[in-house]
The first five atom37 places (N, CA, C, CB, O) and aatype in JSON, in Angstrom:
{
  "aatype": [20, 20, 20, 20, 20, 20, 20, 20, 20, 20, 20, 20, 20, 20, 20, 20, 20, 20, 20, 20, 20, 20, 20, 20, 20, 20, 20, 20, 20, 20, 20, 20, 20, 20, 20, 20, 20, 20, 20, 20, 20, 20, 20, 20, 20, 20, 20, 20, 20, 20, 20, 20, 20, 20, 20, 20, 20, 20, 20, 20, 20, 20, 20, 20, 20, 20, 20, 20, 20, 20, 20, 20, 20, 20, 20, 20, 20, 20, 20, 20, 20, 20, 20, 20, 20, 20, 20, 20, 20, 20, 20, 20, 20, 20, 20, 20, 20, 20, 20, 20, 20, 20, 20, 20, 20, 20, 20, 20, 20, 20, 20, 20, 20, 20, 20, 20, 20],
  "atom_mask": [
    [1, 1, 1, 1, 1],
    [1, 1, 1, 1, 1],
    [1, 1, 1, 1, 1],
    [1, 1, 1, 1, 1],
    [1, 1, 1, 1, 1],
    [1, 1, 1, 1, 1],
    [1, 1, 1, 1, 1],
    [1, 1, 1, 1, 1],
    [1, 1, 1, 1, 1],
    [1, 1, 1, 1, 1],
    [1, 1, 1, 1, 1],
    [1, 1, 1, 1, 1],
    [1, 1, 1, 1, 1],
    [1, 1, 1, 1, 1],
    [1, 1, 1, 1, 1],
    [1, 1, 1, 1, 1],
    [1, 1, 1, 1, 1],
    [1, 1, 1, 1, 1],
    [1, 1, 1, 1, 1],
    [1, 1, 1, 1, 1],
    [1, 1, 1, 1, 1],
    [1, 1, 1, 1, 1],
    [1, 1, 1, 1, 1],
    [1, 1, 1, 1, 1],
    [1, 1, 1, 1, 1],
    [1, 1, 1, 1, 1],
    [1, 1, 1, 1, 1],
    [1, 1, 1, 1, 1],
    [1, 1, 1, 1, 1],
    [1, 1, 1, 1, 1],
    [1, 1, 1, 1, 1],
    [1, 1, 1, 1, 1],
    [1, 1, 1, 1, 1],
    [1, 1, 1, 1, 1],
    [1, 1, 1, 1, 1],
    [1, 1, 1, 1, 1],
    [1, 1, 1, 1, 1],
    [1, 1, 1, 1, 1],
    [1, 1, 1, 1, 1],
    [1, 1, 1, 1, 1],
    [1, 1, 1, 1, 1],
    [1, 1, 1, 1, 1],
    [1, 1, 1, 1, 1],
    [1, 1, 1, 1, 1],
    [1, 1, 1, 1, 1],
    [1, 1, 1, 1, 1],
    [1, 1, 1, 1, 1],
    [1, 1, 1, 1, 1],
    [1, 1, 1, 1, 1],
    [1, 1, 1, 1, 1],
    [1, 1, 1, 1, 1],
    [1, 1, 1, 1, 1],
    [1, 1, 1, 1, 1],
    [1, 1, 1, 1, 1],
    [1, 1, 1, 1, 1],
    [1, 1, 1, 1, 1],
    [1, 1, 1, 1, 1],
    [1, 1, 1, 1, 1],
    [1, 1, 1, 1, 1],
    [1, 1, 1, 1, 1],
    [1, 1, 1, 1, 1],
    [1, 1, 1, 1, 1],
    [1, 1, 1, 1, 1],
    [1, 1, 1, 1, 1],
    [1, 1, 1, 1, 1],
    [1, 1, 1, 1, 1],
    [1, 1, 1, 1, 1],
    [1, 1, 1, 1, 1],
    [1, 1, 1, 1, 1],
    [1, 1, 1, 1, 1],
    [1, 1, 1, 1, 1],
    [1, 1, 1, 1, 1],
    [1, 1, 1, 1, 1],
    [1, 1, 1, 1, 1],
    [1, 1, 1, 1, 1],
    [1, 1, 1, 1, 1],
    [1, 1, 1, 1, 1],
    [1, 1, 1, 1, 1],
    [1, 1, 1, 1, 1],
    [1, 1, 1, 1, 1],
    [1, 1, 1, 1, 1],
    [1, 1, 1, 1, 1],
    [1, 1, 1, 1, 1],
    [1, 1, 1, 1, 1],
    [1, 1, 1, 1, 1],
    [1, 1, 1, 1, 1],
    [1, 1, 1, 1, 1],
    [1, 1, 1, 1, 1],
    [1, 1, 1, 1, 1],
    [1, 1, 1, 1, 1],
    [1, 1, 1, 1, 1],
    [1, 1, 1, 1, 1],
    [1, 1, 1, 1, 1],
    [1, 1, 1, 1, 1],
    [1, 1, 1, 1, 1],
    [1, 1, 1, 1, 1],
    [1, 1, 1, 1, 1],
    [1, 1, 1, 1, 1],
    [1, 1, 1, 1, 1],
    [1, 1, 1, 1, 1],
    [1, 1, 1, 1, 1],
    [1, 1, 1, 1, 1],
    [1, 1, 1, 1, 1],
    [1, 1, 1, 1, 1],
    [1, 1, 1, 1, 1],
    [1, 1, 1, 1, 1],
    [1, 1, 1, 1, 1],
    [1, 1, 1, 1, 1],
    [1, 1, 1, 1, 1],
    [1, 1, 1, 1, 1],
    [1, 1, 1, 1, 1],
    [1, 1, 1, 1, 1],
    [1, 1, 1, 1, 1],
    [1, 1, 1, 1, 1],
    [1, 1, 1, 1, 1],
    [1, 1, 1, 1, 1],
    [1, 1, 1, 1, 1]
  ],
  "atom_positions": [
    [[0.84, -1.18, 0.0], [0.0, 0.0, 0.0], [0.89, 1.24, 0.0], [-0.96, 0.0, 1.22], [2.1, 1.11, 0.2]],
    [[0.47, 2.14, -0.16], [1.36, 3.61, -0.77], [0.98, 3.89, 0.68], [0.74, 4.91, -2.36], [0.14, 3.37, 1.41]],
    [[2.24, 5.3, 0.92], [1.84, 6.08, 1.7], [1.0, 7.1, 2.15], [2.33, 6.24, 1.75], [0.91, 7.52, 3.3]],
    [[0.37, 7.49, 1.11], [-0.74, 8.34, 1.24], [-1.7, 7.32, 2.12], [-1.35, 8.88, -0.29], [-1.92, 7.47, 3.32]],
    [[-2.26, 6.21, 1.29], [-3.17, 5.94, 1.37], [-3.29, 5.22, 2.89], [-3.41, 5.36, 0.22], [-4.38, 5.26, 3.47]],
    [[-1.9, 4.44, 3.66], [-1.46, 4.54, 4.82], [-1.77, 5.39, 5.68], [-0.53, 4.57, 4.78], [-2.44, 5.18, 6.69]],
    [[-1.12, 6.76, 5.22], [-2.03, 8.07, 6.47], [-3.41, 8.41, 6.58], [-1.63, 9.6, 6.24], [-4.08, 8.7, 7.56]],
    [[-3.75, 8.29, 5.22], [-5.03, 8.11, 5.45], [-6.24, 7.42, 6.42], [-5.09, 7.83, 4.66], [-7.25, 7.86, 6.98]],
    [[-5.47, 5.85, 6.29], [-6.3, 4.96, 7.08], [-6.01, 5.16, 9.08], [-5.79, 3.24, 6.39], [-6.58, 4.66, 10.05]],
    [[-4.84, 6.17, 8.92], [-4.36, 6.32, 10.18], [-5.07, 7.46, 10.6], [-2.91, 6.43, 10.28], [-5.23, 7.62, 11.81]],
    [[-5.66, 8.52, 9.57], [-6.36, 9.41, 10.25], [-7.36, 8.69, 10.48], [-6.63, 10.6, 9.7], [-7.59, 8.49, 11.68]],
    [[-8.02, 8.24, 9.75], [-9.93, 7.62, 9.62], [-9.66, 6.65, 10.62], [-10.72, 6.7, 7.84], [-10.69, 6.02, 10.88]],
    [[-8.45, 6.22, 11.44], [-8.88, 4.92, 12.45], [-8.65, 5.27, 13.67], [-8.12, 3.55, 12.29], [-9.27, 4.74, 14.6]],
    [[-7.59, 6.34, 13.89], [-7.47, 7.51, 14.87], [-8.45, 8.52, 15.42], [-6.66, 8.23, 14.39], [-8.35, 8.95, 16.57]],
    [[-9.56, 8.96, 14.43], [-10.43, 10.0, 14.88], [-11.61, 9.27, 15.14], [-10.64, 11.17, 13.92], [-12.44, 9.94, 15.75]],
    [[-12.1, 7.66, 14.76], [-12.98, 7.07, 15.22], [-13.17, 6.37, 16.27], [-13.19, 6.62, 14.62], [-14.24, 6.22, 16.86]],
    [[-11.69, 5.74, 16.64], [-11.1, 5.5, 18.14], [-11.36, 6.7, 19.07], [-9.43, 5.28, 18.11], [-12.23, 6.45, 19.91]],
    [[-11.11, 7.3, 19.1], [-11.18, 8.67, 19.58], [-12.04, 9.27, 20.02], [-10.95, 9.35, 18.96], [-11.88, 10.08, 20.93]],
    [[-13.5, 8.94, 19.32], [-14.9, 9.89, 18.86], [-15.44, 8.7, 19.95], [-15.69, 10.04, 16.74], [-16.36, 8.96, 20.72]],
    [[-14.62, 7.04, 19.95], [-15.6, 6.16, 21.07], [-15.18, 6.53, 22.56], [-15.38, 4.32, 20.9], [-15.83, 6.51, 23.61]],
    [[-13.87, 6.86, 22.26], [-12.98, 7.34, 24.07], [-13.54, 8.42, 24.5], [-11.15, 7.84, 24.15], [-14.08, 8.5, 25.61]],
    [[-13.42, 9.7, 23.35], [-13.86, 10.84, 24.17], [-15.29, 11.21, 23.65], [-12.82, 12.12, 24.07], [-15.51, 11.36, 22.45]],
    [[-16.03, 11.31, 24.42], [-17.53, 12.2, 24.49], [-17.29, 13.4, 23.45], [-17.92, 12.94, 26.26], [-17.97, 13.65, 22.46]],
    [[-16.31, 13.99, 23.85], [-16.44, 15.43, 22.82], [-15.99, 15.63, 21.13], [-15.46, 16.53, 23.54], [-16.09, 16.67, 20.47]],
    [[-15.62, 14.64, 20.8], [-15.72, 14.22, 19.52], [-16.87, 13.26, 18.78], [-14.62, 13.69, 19.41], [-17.01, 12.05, 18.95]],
    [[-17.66, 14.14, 17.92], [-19.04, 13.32, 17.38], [-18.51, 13.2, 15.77], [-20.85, 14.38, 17.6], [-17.77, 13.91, 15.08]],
    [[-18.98, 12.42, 15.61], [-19.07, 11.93, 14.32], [-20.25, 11.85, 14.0], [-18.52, 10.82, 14.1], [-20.97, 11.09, 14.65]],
    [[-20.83, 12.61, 12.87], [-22.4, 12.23, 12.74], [-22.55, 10.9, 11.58], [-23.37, 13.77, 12.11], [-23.54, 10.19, 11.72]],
    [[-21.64, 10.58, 10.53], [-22.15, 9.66, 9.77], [-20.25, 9.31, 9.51], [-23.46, 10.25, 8.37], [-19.33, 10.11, 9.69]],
    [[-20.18, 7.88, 9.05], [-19.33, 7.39, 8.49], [-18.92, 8.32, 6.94], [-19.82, 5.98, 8.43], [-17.78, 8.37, 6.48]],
    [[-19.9, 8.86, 6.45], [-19.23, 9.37, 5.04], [-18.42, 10.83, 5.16], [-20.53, 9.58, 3.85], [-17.58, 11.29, 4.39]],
    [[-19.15, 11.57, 6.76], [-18.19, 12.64, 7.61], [-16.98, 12.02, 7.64], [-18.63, 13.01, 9.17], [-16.18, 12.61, 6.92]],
    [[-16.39, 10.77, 8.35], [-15.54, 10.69, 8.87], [-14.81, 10.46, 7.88], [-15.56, 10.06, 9.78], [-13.75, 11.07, 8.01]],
    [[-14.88, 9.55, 6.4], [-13.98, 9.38, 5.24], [-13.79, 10.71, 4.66], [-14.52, 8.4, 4.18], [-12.67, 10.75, 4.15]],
    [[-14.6, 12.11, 4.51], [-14.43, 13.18, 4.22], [-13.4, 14.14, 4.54], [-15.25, 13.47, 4.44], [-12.65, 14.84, 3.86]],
    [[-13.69, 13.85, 6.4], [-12.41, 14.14, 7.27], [-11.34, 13.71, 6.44], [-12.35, 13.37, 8.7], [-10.65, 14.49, 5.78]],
    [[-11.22, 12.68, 6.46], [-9.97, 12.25, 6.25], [-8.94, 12.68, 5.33], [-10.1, 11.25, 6.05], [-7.74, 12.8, 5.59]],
    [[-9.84, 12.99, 3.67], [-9.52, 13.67, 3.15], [-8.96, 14.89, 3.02], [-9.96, 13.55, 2.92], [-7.99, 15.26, 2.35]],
    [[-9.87, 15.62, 3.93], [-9.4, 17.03, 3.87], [-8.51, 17.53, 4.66], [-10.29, 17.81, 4.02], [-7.85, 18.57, 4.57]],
    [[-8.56, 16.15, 5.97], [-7.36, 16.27, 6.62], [-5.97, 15.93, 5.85], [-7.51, 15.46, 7.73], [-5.1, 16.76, 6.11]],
    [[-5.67, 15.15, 5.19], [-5.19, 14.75, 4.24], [-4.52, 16.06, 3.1], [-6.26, 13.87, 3.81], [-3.37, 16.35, 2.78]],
    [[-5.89, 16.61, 2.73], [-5.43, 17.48, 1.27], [-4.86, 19.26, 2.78], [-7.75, 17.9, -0.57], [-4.2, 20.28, 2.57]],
    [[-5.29, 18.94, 3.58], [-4.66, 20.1, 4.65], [-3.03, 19.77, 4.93], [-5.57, 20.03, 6.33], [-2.12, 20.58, 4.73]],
    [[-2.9, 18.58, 5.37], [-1.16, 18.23, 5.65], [-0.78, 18.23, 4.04], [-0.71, 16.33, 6.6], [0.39, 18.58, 4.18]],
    [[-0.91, 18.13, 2.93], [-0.43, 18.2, 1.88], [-0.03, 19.68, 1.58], [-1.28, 17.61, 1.05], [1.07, 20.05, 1.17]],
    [[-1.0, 20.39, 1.81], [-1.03, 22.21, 0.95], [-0.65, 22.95, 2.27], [-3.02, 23.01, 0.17], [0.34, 23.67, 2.12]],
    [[-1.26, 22.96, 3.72], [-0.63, 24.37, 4.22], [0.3, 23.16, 5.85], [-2.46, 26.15, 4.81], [0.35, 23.8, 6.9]],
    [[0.78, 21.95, 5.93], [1.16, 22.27, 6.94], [2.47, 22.07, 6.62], [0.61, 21.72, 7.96], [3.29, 21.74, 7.47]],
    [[2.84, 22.31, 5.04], [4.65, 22.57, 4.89], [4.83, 24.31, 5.29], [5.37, 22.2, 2.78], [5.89, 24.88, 5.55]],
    [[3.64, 24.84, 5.24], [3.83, 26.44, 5.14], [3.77, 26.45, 6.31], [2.86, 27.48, 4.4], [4.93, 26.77, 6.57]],
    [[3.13, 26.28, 7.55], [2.82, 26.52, 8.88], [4.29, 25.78, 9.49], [1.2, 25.8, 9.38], [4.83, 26.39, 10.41]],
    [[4.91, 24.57, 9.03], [5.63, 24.45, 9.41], [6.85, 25.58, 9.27], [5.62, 23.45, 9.14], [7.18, 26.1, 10.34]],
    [[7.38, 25.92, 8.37], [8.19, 26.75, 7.78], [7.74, 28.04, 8.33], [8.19, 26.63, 6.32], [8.61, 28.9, 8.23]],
    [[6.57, 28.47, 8.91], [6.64, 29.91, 9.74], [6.82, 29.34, 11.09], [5.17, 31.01, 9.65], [7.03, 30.38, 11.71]],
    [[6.85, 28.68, 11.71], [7.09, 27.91, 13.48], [8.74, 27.24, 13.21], [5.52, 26.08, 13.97], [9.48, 26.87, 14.12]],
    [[9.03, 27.21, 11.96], [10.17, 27.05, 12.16], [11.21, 27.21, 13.48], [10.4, 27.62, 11.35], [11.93, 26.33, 13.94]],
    [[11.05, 28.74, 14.0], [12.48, 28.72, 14.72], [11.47, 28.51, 16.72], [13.78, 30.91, 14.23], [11.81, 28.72, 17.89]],
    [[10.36, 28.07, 16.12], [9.5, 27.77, 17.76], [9.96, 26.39, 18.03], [7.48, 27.76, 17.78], [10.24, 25.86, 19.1]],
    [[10.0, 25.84, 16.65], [10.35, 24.15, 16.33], [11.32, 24.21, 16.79], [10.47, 23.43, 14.93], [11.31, 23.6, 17.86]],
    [[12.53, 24.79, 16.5], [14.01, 24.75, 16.85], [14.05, 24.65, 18.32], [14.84, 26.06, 16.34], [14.46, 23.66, 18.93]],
    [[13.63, 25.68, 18.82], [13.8, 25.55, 20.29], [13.43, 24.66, 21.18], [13.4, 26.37, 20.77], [14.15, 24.27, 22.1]],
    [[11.64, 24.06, 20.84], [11.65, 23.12, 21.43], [11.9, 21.85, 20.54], [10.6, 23.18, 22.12], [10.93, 21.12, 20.36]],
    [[13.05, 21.51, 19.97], [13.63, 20.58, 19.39], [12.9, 19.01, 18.8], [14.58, 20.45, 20.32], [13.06, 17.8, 18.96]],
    [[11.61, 20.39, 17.71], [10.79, 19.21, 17.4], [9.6, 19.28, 17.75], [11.19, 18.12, 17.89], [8.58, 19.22, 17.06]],
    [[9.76, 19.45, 19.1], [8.16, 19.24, 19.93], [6.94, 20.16, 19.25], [8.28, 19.85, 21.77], [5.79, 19.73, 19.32]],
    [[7.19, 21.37, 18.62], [6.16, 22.11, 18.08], [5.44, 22.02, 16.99], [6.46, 23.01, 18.0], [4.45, 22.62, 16.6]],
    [[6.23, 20.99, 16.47], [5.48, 20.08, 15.03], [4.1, 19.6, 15.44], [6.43, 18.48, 14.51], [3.17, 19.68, 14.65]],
    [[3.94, 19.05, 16.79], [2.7, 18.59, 17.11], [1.55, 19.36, 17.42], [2.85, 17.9, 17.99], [0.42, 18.9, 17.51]],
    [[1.9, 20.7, 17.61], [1.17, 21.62, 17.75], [0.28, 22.48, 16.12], [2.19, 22.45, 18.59], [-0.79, 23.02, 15.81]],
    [[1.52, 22.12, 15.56], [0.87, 22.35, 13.73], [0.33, 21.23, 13.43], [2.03, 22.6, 12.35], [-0.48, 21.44, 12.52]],
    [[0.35, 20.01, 13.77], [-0.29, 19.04, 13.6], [-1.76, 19.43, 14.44], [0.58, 17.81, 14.03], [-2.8, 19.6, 13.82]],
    [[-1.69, 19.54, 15.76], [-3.26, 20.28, 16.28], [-3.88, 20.89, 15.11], [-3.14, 21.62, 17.49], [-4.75, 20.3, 14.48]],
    [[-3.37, 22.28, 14.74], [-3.83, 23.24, 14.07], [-4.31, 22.56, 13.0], [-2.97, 24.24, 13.83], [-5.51, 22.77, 12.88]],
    [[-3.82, 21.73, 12.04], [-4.55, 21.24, 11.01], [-5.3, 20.43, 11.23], [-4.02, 20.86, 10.17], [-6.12, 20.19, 10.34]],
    [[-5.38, 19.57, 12.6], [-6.74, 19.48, 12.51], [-8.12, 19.77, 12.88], [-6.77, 18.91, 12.57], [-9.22, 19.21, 12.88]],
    [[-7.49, 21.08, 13.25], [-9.1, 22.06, 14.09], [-9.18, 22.65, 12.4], [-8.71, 23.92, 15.98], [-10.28, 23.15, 12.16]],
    [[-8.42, 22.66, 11.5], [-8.08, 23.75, 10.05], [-9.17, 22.57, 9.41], [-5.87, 23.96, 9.1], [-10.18, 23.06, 8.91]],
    [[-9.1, 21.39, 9.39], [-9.54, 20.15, 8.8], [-11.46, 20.23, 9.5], [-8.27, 18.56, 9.49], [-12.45, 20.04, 8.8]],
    [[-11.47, 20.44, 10.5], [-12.75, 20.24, 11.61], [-13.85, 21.36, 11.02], [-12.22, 20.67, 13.5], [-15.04, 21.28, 10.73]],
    [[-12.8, 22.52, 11.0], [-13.7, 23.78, 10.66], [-14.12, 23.67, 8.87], [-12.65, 25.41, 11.08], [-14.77, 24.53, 8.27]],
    [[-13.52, 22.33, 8.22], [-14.06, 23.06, 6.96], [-15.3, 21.37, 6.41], [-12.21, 23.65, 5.48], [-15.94, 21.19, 5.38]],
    [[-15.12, 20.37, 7.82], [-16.3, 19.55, 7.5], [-17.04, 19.56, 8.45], [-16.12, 18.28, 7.16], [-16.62, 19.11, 9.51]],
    [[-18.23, 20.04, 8.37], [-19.38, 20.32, 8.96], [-20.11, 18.88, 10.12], [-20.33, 20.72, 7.58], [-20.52, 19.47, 11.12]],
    [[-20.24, 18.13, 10.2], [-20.57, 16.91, 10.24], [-19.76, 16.15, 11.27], [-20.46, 16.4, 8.97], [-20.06, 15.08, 11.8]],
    [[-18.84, 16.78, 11.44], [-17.45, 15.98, 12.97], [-17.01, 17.32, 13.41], [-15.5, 14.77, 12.32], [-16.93, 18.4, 12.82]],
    [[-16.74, 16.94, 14.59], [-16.85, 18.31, 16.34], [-15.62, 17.42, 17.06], [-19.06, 18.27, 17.87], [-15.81, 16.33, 17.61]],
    [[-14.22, 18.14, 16.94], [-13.02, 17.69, 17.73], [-13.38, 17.94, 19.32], [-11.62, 18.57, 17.24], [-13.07, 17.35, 20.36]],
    [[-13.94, 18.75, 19.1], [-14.17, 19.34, 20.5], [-12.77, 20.03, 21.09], [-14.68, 18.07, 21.54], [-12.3, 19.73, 22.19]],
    [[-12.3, 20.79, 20.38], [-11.52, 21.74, 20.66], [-9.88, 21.3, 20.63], [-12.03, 22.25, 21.93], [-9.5, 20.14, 20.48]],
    [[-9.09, 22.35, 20.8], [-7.57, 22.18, 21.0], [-6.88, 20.98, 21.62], [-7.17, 23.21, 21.77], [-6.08, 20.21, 21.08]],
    [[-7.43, 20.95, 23.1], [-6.8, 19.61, 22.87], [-6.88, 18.15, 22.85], [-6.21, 19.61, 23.35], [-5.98, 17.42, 23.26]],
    [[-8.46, 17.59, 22.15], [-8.62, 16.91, 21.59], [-7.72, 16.73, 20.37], [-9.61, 17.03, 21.57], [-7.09, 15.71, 20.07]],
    [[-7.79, 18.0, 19.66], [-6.95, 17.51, 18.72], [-5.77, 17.22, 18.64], [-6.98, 17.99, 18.04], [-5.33, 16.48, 17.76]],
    [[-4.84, 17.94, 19.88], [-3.21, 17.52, 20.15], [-3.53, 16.31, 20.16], [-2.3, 17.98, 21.54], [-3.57, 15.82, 19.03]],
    [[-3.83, 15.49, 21.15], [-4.5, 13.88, 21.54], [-4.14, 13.37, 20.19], [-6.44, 13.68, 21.95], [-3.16, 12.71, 19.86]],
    [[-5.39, 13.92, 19.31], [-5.18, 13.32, 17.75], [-4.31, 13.25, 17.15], [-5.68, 13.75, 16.9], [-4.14, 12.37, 16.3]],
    [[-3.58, 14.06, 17.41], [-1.94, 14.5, 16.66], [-0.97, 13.55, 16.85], [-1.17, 15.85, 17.28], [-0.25, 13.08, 15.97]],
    [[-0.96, 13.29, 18.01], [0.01, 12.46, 19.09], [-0.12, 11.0, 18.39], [-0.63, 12.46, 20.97], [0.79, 10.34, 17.89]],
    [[-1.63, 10.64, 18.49], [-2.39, 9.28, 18.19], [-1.8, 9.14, 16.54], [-4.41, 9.42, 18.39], [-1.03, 8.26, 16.18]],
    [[-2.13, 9.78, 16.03], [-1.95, 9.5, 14.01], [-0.45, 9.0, 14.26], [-2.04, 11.4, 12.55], [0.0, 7.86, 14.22]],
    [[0.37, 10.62, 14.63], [1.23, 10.15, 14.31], [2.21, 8.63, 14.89], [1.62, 11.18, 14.31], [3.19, 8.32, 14.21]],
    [[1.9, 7.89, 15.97], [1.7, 7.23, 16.26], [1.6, 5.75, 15.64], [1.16, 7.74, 16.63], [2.32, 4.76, 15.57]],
    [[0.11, 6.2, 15.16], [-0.32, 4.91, 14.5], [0.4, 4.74, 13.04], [-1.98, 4.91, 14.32], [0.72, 3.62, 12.67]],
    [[0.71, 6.23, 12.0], [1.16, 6.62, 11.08], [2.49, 5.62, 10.94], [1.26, 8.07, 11.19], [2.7, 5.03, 9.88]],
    [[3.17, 5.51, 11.83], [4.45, 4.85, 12.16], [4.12, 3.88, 12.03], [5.11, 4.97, 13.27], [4.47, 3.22, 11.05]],
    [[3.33, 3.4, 12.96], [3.48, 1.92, 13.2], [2.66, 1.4, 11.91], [2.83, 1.36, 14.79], [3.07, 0.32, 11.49]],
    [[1.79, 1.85, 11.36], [1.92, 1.11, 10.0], [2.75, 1.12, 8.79], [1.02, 1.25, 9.52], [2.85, 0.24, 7.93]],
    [[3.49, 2.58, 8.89], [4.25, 2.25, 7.97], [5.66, 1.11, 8.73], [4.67, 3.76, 7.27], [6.4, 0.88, 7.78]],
    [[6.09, 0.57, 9.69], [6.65, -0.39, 10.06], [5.81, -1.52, 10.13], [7.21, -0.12, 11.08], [6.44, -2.45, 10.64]],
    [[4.67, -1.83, 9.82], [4.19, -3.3, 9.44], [4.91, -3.25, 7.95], [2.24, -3.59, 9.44], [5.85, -3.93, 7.55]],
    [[4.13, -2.2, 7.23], [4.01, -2.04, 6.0], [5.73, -2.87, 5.23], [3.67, -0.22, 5.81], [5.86, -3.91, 4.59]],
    [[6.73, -1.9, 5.66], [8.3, -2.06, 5.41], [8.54, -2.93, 5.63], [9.21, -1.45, 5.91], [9.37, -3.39, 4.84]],
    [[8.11, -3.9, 6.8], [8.82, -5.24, 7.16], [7.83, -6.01, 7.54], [9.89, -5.22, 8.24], [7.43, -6.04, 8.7]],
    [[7.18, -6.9, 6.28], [6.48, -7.9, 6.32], [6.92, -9.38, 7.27], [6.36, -8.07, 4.97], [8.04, -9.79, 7.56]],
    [[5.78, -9.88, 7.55], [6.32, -10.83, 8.41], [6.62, -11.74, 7.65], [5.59, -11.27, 9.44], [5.73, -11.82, 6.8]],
    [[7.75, -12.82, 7.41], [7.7, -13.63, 6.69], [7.65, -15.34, 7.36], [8.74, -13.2, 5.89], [8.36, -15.79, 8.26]],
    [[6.98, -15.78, 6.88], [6.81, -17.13, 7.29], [7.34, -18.37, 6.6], [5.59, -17.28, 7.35], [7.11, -19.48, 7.08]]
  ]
}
């Protein structure tokens, strides 16, 4: 499987996990949440190389750590433009941030190193 399509399944399995843990994330229909995904998706593609590149020297200092915070931002940036799913604020979505990237990994390490039998 490609990598896109990898992050993808890491957002859509991350924000539905999520929506059962926390109360303040609703999902109103399954075709919201594949939508999400997308736009979360076409959001880390188009503005979070730019957001990164202005936090640049916030990144520097805390050595990294502020990436996760542009990761928040795109997805309250992602929340506000599908109608239909409620993060329930800031830091639900760090949570989320933390979680993708997370899961993001660990599939692309199934993915790279198949088990062989």
């Amino acid at each position: 499987m490609t990598k896109l399509f990898m992050k993808y399944l890491s957002i859509i399995v991350t924000i539905y996990f999520l929506s059962l843990v926390f109360h303040t994330i609703q999902i109103d229909s399954i075709s919201a949440l594949l939508i999400m995904g997308l736009v979360l998706l076409g959001v880390n593609l188009l503005l979070k190389p730019i957001l990164l590149l202005v936090t640049l020297p916030l990144s520097l200092l805390t050595l990294g750590l502020f990436s996760f915070i542009v990761n928040a931002w795109t997805i309250m940036i992602a929340d506000h433009f599908v109608t239909n799913i409620s993060m329930g604020g800031f830091l639900n979505s760090l949570i989320a941030a933390f979680i993708i990237v997370f899961i993001n990994q660990l599939f692309m390490d199934i993915n790279k190193n198949p088990a062989k039998y």
